[in-house]
N, C-alpha and C positions, 0 to 999 in steps of 0.2 A: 738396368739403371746405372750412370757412370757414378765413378768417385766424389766429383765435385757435386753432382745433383744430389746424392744422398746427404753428404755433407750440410747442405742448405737445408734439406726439407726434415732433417732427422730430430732437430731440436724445435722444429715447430712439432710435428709428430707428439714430444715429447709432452710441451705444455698443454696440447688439446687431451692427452690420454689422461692427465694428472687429474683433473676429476671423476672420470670413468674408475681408476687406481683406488681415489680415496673413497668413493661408494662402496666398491668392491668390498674393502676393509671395513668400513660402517658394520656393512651388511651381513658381512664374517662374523664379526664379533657379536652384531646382535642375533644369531641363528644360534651360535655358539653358548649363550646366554639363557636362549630358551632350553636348549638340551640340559643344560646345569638345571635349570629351575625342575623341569622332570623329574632327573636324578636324585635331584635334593628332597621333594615331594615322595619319593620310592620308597623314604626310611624315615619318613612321621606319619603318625599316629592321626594328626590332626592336619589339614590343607593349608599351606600355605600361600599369602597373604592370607589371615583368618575371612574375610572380607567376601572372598568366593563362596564360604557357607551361607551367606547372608540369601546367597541368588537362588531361583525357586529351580526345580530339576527341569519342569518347560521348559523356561525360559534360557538356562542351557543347553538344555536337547536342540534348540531354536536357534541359537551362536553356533554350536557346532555343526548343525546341518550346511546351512549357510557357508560357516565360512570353511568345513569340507569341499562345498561344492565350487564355490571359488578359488580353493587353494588348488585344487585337483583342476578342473577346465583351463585354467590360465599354463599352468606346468604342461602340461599335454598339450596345448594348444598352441604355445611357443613352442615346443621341443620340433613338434610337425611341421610348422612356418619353417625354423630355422633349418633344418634339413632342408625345407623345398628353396630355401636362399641361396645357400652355398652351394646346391646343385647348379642354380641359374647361372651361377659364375658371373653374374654386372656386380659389376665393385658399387655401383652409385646405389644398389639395392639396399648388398651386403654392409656400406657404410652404412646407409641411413639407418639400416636393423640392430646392428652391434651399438649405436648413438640412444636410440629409445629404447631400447629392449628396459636398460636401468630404472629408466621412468616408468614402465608399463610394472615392473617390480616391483617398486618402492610404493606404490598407491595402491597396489592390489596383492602381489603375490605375498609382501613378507606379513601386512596388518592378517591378510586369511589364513597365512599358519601358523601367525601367535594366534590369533583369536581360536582353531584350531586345536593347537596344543592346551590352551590356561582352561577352556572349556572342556575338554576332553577329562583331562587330570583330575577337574572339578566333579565333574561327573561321577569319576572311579571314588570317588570321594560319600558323596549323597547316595549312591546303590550299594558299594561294599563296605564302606568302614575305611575303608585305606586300597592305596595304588597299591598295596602289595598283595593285599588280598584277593584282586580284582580274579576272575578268570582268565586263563592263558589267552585268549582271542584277545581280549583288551591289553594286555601286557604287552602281546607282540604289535597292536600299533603300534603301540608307543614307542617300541624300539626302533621299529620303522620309520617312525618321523624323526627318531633325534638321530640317526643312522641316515637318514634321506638330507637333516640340516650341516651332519658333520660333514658327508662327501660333498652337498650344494655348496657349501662353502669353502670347503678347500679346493674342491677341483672347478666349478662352473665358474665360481665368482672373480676366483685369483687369472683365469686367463678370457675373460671380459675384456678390458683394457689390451690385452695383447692380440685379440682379436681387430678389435677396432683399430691398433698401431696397423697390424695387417692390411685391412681395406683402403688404408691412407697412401702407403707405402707402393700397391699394386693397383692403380688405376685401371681402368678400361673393362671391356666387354671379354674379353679373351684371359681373364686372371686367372691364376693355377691354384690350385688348393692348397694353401699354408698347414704349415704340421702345428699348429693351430687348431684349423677348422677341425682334423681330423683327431685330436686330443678330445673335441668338446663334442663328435659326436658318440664317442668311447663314454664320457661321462655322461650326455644325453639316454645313451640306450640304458646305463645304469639308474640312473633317474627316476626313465620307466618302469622301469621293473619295480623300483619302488614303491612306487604310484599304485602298482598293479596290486603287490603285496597288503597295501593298506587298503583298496577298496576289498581284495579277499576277506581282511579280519574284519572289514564294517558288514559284508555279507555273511558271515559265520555269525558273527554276532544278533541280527538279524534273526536270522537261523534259528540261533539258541533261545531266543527271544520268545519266539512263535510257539518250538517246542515247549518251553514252559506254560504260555499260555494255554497251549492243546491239556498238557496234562492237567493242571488246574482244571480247566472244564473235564476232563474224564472224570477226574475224582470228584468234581461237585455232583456229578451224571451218575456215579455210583451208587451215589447215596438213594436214590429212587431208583434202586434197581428194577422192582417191583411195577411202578407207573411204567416203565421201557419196558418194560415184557408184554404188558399189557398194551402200549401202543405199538409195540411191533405186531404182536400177534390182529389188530386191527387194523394193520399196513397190508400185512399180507390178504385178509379181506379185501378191502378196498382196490390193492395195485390191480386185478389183475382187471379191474371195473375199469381203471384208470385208460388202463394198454387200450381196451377195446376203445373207448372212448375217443382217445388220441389218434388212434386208427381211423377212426370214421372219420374223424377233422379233417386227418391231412388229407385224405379221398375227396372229400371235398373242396378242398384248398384251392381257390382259381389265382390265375397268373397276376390279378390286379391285389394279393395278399399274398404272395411269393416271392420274399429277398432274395433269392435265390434268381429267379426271371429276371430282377429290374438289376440284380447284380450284373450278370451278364451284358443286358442294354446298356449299362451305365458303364461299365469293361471297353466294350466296342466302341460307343462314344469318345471314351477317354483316348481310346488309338488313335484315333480322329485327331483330336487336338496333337499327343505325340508325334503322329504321323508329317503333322502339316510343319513342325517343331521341329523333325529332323532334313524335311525338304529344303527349307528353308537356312537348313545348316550348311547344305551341300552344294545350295544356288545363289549365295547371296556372299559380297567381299565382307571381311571383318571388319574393314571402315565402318559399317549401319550397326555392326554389334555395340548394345549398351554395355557398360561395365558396373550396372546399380541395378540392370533389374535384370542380368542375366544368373548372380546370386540370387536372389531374390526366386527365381524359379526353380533354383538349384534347390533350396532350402523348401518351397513349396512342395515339389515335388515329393522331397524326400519325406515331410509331415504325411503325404497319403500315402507312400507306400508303406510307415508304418502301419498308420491307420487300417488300411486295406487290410494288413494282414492279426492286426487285434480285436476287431468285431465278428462279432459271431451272424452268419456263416462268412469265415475268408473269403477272401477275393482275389484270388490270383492272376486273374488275369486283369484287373486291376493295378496291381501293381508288378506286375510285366511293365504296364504300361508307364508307370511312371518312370520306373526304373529305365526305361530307355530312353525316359527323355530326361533322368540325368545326367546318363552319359553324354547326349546329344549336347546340353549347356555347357556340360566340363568342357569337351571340347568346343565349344566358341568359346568359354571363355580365355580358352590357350590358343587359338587364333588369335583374341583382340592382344592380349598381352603382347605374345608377340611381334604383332602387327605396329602396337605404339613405341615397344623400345625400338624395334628396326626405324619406327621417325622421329626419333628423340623428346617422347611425350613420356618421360621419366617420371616427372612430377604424378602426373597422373594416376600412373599406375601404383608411386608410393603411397597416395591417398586411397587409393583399391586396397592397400595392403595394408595397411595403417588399420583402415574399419572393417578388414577380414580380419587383423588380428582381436579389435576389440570384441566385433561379433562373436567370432568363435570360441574368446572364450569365455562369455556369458554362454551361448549356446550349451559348449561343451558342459560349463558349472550346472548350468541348469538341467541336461539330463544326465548328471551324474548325485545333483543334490536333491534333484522332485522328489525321490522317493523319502529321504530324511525329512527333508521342510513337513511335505504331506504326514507323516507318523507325528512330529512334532503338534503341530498345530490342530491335528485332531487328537492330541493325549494333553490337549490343554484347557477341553471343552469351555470352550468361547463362544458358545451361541451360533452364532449364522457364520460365523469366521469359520469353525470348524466343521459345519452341517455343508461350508463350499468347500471345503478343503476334501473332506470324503466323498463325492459326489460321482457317479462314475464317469462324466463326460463335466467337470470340473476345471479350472485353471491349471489344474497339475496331472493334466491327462495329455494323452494328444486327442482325443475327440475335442476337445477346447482346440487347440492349437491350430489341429489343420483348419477348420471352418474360419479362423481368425485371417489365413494365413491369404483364402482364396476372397473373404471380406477385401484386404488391400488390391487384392491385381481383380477384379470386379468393382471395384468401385472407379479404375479407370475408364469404364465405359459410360458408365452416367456421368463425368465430366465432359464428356466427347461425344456429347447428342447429337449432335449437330459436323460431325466429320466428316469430310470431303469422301462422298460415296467410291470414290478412285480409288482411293486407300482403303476401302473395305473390300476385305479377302470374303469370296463365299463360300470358301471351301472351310476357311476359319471358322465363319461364324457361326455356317450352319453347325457346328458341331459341337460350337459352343451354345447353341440353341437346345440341340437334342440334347447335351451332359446337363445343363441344366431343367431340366425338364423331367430324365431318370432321374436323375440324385434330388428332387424337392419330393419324389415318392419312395425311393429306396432307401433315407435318410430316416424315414419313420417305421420302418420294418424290421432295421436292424439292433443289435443288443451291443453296446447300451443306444436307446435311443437318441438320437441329434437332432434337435428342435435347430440350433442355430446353425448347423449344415443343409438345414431342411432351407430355413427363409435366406443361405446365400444364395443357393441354388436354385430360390424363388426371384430374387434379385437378379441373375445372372441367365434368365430364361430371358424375365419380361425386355432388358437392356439389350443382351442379344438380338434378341426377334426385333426389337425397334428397328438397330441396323441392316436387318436380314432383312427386314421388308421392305428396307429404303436403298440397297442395292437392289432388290427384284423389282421394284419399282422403275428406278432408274435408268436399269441394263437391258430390260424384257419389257414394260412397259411402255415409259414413255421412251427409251428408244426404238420400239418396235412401229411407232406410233409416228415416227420421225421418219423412217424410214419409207412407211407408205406416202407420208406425205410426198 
């Protein structure tokens, strides 16, 4: 860039960074603010604002959960964006991320670790007496997080703004890496670690938690040592009635009562679908690639391969299958990207990246906070609120999630009754016929049960086989019919 050119653009630079500047500072000062308030709280007796004793321990095990899980998904979630930005080297990306990243902040990140911190502190408060008394797991969060706001604020916040002067300054597709970018991703990988640190002490904690529990129940179990001798010594009676018993069952066990058989059908099925998923990766331009529902599959996917692998009996070869057809999406969807900024459809793909950031880090909050929210709201015995909160195929499981997930991409086919039979793949469908057909009987065999995996994949038979029979109709039928004529 020559002399006079900088000269002109340098003082505009200037007055667009000065709000970026003054956020930065806001946001310093107030992270700065909450670590005092910790420290302050570490050497009384009593919580202060008195105000926080007033709140029931739920109902902050309930804020904490929460806004752990948001404070955590959003920090991890930008930190993995912002790496995958300043990789792509497009300045038009890297502006736009270094422009909102403050806004994405200021509504989510900084309210979820005060709410975070005030809850937390409050907590060590209602269990022990005092922050100082707390056990060392809950001490070392907290260090963690005012140690996570001291370095966020000195190092991420103060070179924000100078980041964003950067992306102004180096336009174009071919930008070099500002010693900049590379400051924030030294403070990024510290970041993480800290993130890491504190989900450890909320899982010790955890931990300790249970083990107390356990013991409680031993020593209440003690106390009838007596009844336990006597029901053991009639276990041993009974077990070995049990074994033979079990034995005979499974001998007789036929393949229409075997998760095991319809697992495997419903495995081979799924390759099917994979299969035709990655054909169609390797034969088709990225121009016909979507940029809405090729997430969308990504995320699909990935809900079964958990799933595959947390119900009893696993299914591996299940999620083999998925598992290849996320790789399969990932890569179209680095085809289409690429594909749009080579024809300057820039916009576009900042709105792909805009609701990948919002997505992921609800996603991220949400399977980092399920497990808190879930302990909360069942230690707050609410009736049916907490009878769904423990449930084993619940809202806060993935047996919910996946059958939710295959509800939205199956319910495209009963809008589409009536689709131009040309456009019906048979190799698609059929296999979308056959998966649903296993999965409405393999769905009730396995542990925990899934009634609403059962009726998608009753939905996703009947809607399939419509088109399936109205291609065979079509192609074999009355074109066979045509022909003779």
């Amino acid at each position: 860039m020559n002399t006079d050119l900088a000269v002109t653009i340098e003082p505009a630079i200037e007055d667009v960074s000065k709000p970026q500047k003054k956020h930065s500072l806001l946001v310093t000062l107030w992270i700065h603010l909450i670590s005092v308030f910790i420290l302050a709280n570490y050497r009384l007796e009593h919580c202060w604002p008195p105000a926080l004793a007033s709140i029931s321990v739920a109902q902050l095990s309930f804020v904490h959960a929460v806004s752990a899980m948001l404070f955590s998904g959003s920090i991890i979630t930008t930190t993995v964006l912002e790496w995958l930005v300043v990789a792509g080297r497009d300045a038009a990306v890297q502006q736009f991320w270094f422009d909102k990243v403050p806004q994405v902040e200021q509504f989510l990140v900084i309210p979820a670790l005060t709410g975070s911190m005030v809850s937390g502190v409050a907590q060590a408060f209602a269990y022990y007496g005092s922050l100082r008394y707390a056990p060392r797991h809950v001490k070392s969060s907290m260090h963690v997080l005012t140690l996570f706001g001291l370095w966020w604020g000195i190092t991420d916040r103060t070179t924000q703004g100078k980041a964003y002067e950067a992306t102004l300054l180096q336009p174009g597709v071919t930008l070099d890496v500002p010693a900049v970018f590379q400051q924030r991703r030294i403070s990024n990988l510290v970041i993480a670690n800290f993130i890491i640190s504190r989900l450890f002490c909320q899982h010790r904690h955890q931990q300790i938690t249970t083990m107390f529990s356990v013991a409680s129940r031993k020593l209440a179990a003690a106390a009838f040592s007596r009844s336990r001798t006597a029901v053991r010594r009639l276990a041993e009676k009974v077990e070995p009635v049990q074994k033979e018993a079990a034995k005979e069952a499974a001998t007789k066990k036929s393949w229409w009562s075997s998760p095991e058989w319809w697992g495997v059908a419903g495995g081979i099925a799924g390759w099917g679908i994979s299969g035709s998923a990655i054909w169609d990766a390797y034969h088709q331009g990225p121009e016909v690639i979507s940029l809405t529902m090729t997430p969308v599959l990504i995320v699909y996917s990935t809900l079964f391969a958990v799933w595959s692998y947390t119900i009893v009996p696993k299914n591996f070869l299940l999620m083999s299958c998925h598992l290849a057809n996320i790789g399969a999406q990932v890569n179209q969807l680095r085809r289409s990207i690429e594909y749009k900024l080579e024809n300057g459809e820039h916009d576009q793909v900042n709105d792909m990246a805009r609701k990948a950031a919002v997505g992921g880090a609800v996603l991220a909050g949400a399977v980092l906070g399920a497990p808190m929210i879930r302990k909360s709201l069942m230690d707050m015995n609410a009736g049916i609120v907490s009878s769904i909160a423990a449930a084993p195929a619940g809202p806060f499981t993935v047996h919910f999630w996946a059958p939710m997930s295959k509800w939205l991409i199956s319910g495209a086919s009963f809008l589409e009754l009536d689709r131009p039979t040309e456009k019906i793949s048979l190799a698609q469908y059929s296999a979308l016929t056959v998966t649903g057909l296993f999965f409405s009987r393999y769905s009730l065999l396995i542990v925990p049960i899934n009634y609403n995996l059962s009726a998608v994949n009753v939905a996703l038979f009947l809607s399939s086989a419509w088109h399936l029979g109205r291609k065979i109709k079509a192609d074999f039928l009355d074109g066979g019919a045509k022909k003779e004529e």
